[in-house]
N, C-alpha and C positions, 0 to 999 in steps of 0.2 A: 677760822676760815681766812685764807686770804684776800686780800683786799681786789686782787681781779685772780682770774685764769683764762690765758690765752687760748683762744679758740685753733684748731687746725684742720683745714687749712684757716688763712688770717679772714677776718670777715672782711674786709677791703677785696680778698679776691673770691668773692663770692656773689660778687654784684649782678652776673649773669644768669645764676642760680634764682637767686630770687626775685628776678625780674620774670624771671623761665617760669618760675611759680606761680608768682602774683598770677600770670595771663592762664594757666591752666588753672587756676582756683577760682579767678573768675569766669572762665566760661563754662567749667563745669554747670551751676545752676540755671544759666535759659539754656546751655544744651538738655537738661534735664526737664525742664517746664518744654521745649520744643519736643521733644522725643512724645513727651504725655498729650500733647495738642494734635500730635500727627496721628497717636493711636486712639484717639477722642474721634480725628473728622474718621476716619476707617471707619471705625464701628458703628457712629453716624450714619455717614453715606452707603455701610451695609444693612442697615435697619431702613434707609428708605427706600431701598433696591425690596429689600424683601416685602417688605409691607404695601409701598406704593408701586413697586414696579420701574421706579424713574432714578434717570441717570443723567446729572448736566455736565456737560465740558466748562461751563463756564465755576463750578463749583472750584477747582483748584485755585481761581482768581480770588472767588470769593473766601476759599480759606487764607491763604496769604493773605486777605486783608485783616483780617478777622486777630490772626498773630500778631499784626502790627500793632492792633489795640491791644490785645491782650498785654505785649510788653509793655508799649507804655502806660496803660493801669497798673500794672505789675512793678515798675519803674519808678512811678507815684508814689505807691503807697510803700517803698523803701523795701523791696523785697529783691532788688537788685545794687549793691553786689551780696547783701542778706547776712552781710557780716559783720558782728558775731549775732546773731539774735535768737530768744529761746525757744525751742521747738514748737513748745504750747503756742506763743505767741506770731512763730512761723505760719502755722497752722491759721489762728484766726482771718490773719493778714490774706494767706493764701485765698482762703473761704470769701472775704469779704473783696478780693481784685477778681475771682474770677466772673462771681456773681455780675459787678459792675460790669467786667469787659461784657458779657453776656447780653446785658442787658442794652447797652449799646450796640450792640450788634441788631439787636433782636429788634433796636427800634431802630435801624437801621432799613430791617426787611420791608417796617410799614412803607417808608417812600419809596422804595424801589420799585416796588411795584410785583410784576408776575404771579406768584404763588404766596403769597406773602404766609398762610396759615400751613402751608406745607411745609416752608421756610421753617415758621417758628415752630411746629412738633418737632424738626427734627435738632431745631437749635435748643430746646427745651433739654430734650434727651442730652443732649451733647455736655450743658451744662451741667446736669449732675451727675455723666462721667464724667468730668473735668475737674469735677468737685471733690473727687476720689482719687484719680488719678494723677494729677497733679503733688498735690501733695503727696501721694505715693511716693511717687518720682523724684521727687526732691529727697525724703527721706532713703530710700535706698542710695541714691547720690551719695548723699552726706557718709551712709556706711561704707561704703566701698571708697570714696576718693578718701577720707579718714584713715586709711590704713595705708599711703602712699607716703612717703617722706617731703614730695613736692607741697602736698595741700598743707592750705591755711594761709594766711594772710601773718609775716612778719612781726614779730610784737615786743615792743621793748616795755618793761614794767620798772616803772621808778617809785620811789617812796620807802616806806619802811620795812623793815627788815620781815617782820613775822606776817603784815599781811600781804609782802608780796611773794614771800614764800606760799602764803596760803593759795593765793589767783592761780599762781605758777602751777601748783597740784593741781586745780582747780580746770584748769586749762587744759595739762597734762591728761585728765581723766574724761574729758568732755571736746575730744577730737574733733565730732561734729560741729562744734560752735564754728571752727574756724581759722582761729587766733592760733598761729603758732610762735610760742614761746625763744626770742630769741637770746634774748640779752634781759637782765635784771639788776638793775644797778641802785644802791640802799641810799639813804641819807645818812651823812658817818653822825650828824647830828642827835639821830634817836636813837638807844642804844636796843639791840635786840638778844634773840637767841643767835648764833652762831650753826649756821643749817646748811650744810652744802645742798646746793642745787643739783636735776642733772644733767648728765655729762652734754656735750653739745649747748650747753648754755653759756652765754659770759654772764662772768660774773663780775660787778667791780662797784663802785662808787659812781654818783651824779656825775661827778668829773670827768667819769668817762665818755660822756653822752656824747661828746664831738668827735666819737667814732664812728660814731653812725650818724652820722650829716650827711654824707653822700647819699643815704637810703631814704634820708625823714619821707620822701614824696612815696616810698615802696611798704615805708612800716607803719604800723598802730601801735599807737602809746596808751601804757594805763596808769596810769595816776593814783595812788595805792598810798593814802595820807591819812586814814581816819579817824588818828589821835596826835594829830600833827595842826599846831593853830593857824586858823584861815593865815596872818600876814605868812608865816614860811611857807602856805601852799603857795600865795599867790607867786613870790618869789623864784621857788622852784618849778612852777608853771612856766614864768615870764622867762627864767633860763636857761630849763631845759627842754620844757615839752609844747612850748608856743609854735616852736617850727615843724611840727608834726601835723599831717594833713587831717588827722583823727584820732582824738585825745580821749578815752576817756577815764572819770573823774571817780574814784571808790571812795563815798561820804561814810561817816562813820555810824553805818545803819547794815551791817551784819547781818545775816538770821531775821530781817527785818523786808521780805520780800513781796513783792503787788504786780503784776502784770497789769494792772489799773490806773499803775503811777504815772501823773505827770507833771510834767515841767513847768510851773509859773515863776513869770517877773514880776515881782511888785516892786516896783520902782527903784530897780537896780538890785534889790533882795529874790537869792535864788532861793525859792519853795517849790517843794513836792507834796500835790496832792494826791490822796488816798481814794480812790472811790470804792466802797465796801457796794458792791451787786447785792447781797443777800438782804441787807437791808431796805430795799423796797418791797412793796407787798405784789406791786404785777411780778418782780421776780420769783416768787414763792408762786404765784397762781398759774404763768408761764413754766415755771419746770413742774411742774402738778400736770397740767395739758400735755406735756411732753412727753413724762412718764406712761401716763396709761394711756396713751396716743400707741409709744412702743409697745407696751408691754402686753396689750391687747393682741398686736400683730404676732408680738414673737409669740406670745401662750399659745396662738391656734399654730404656729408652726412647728412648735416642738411639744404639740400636743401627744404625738405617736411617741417620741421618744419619752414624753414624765410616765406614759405607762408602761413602757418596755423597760425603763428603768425599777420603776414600782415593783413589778413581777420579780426582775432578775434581784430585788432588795429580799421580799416576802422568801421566794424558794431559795438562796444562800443558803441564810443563815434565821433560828428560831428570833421572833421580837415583832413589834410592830413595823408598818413602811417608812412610815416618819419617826422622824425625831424631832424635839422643841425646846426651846433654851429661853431665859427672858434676859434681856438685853434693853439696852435703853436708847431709847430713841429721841425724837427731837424735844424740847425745854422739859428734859430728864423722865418724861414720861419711860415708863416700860413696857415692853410689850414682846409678844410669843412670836421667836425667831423660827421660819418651819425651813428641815432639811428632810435628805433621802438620811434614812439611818444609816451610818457606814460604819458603828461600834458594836459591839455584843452588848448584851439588854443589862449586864452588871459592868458597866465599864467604870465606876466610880469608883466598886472595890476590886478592881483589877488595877486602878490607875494608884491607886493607894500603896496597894499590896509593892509592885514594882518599885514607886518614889521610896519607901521605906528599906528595901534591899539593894539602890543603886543612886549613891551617892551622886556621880555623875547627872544623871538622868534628872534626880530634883531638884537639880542647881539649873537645866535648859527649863525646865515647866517653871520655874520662878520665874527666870530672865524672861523668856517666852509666850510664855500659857502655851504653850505647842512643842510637841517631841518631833523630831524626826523620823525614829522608830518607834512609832505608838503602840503599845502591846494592844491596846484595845481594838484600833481598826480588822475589821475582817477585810476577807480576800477582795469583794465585790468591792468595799469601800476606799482601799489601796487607788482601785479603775476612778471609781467616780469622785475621789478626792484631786490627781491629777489631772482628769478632765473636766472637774468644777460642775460636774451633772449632778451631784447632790445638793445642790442651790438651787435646783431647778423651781422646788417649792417654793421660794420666796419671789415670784412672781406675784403669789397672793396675797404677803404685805405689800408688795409695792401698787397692787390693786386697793386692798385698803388703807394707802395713805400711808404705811406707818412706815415704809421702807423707800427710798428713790432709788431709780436707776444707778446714777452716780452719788457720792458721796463716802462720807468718813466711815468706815465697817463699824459693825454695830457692836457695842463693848461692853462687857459685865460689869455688875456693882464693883467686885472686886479692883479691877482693873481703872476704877474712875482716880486711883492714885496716884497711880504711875504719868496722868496725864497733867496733877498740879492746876497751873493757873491756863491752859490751853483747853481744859474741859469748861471751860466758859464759851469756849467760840465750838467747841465740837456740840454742846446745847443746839447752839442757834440755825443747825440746819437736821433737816433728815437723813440720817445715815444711808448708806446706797448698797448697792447687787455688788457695784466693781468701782473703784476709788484709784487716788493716785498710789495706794501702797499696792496694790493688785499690779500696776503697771512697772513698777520701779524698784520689782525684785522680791517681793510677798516675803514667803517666810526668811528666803535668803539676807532680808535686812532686821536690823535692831529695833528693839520697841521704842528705842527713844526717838527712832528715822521716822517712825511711822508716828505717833503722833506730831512728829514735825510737817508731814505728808499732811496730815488733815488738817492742821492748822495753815499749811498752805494753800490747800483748797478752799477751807473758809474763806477767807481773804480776796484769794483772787477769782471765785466763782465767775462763771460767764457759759452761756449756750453753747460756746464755742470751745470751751475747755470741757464740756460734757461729751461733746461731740467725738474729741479727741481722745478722751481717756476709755469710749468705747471701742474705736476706733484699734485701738492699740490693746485691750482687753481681747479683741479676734485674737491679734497674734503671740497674747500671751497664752490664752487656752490652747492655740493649736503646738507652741512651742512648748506648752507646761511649767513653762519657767517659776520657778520658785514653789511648785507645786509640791506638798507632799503630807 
């Protein structure tokens, strides 16, 4: 690879461009949190029309005020300009500002005096549309301003060759963050693979950094050194990436990921702490309460539907309604996983008969445990595979304990191989209905993603990453995605 490639036009005359950008990338998200607050006070102030009958003039005062807080809580907790940060962790942030704004709001109403309890029903309400909607809104944002040339925030990556080839993919494939990739410039010091970047990137050496001096106040630097010793990071910090307004730094901690981590100084020594959530015991008796809190609700609401399903299972096709499999649940116990039957009552030696005649075929059920075209499924089970209605029974492990809402999908003996030294931490929780692999593309991803997926969950478990991976579990079932 060359040691640079000239961008065109030159990046000197493109300084208005990305100043053009920076301003639409950043108002993109409070026009987006604004747009969900104004469809929050509507529906509001339409619920106290309908209910109470009452309509103030003086309400639009008090919504502009109300925005005002909300930004600056929102402001506070680092959710403006929101860039780069991880959805999950978008999410919590969002959940835990709006609540506060709310909440000051709401004890706002006490001294004010007038209606004060008609105030708070309708502020109550409002908060947990706000609680929905907002976050909505920001994620749809992020999908539609993603697919613009202008979005994202400028980003030069310095360091070493392979992993900032890696960030640059990385970036490249996860639009939503933010960051866009402009320039990447190696240390000729550590020697790498030779990878061209693409196009629309410069490419070059540290050297080059004093090209982009005019932007440092417009761009984000990342710091990309994880096998590079502290003095030469400090070095290449100190004379490239000090005069950039927002630095940051990739340690050499890889596949080594917490949504928990933070930052301490001990006495000039930078540490990161790990907080593991699963290992306290109120966490384990808080998602227990949580569990059959939901699970209670939803069973009496898709009551009508587990028998309509049941029926249209029994008259298909000849067999039982259910089906049961043993799988293993939490510190290796096992226990009877219950589905809608969606196979013919011999599908063991149908699944056999095929793998032995189609070489193909038993090379995906190794890699997988799952075919694409399963001879075995029937007609009815094709529907209820893609719309994930034959799950419906495992409502009643997750009533008895053995199954949680969210969590790592439940895994057969067979399969505890493929998982190595990460079925250590997929023990220490309850396997779940719907998981981060359900959300982040199901069958369409590899088995080694997927237990990557639950060993991320381990890790970073939280109320609020439960929340979220339901949340997003709607629009995978209505989208089907990776279904099949």
């Amino acid at each position: 690879m060359s040691s640079t490639t000239a961008l065109s036009p030159p990046y000197a005359d493109r300084n208005l461009a990305l100043s053009t950008g920076n301003w639409l990338t950043y108002a993109c998200i409070p026009a987006a949190d604004l747009a969900a607050l104004l469809l929050t006070a509507v529906l509001s102030e339409s619920l106290r029309y309908l209910v109470f009958g009452r309509f103030s003039s003086t309400d639009g005062m008090h919504f502009a005020l109300c925005v005002v807080i909300v930004y600056a809580v929102f402001a506070m907790a680092g959710l403006y300009p929101g860039f780069p940060i991880n959805p999950i962790e978008e999410f919590r942030l969002t959940l835990r500002a709006v609540g506060l704004s709310f909440l000051i709001v709401i004890g706002g109403t006490f001294f004010i005096g007038g209606s004060p309890l008609l105030s708070r029903v309708v502020f109550i309400f409002a908060w947990l549309l706000a609680s929905v909607l907002v976050p909505l809104s920001r994620h749809i944002t992020r999908l539609l301003c993603s697919r613009q040339p202008w979005w994202g925030i400028p980003t030069v990556i310095l360091g070493e060759r392979v992993a900032g080839i890696r960030i640059l993919n990385v970036l490249h494939a996860n639009r939503q963050l933010g960051l866009r990739p402009i320039a990447i410039l190696f240390d000729p010091l550590v020697p790498g693979e030779s990878t061209a970047p693409p196009s629309g990137v410069f490419c070059g050496e540290l050297s080059h950094s004093a090209i982009f001096s005019r932007n440092r106040g417009n761009c984000y630097a990342i710091l990309a050194t994880p096998l590079t010793g502290s003095e030469r990071v400090k070095t290449i910090f100190a004379e490239h990436a000090d005069h950039y307004r927002r630095v940051l730094v990739i340690p050499d901690l890889f596949g080594f990921t917490s949504l928990a981590v933070r930052a301490k100084d001990i006495h000039g020594i930078l540490g990161l702490e790990f907080d593991h959530n699963l290992t306290r015991t109120f966490s384990h008796i808080f998602k227990r309460f949580f569990d059959f809190s939901i699970c209670v609700l939803a069973a009496l609401m898709v009551s009508p539907m587990f028998l309509f399903v049941g029926l249209a299972v029994k008259l298909t096709s000849p067999g039982p309604m259910f089906y049961w499999q043993r799988r293993i649940g939490r510190d290796g116990k096992e226990f009877r996983l219950w589905k809608f039957r969606t196979m013919v009552v011999d599908a063991d030696s149908v699944l056999e008969k095929h793998l032995e005649n189609d070489a193909s075929l038993r090379a995906e059920w190794q890699r997988y445990h799952k075919l694409r075209n399963d001879p075995r499924v029937t007609a009815i089970g094709t529907v209820l595979r893609r719309t994930s209605l034959d799950e419906l029974p495992q409502f009643w492990n997750i009533l008895c304990g053995e199954m949680s809402l969210v969590g790592p999908r439940p895994i057969r003996q067979p399969e505890v191989e493929k998982y190595g030294t990460i079925f250590d931490q997929y023990r220490r929780v309850t396997p779940g209905l719907t998981g981060m692999w359900q959300i982040s593309g199901r069958n369409n991803t590899t088995y080694e993603m997927r237990t990557q997926l639950d060993e991320y969950y381990v890790r970073n478990w939280s109320i609020s990453l439960d929340l979220y991976i339901l949340l997003r579990t709607l629009k995978t079932i209505v989208l089907t995605e990776g279904a099949y």
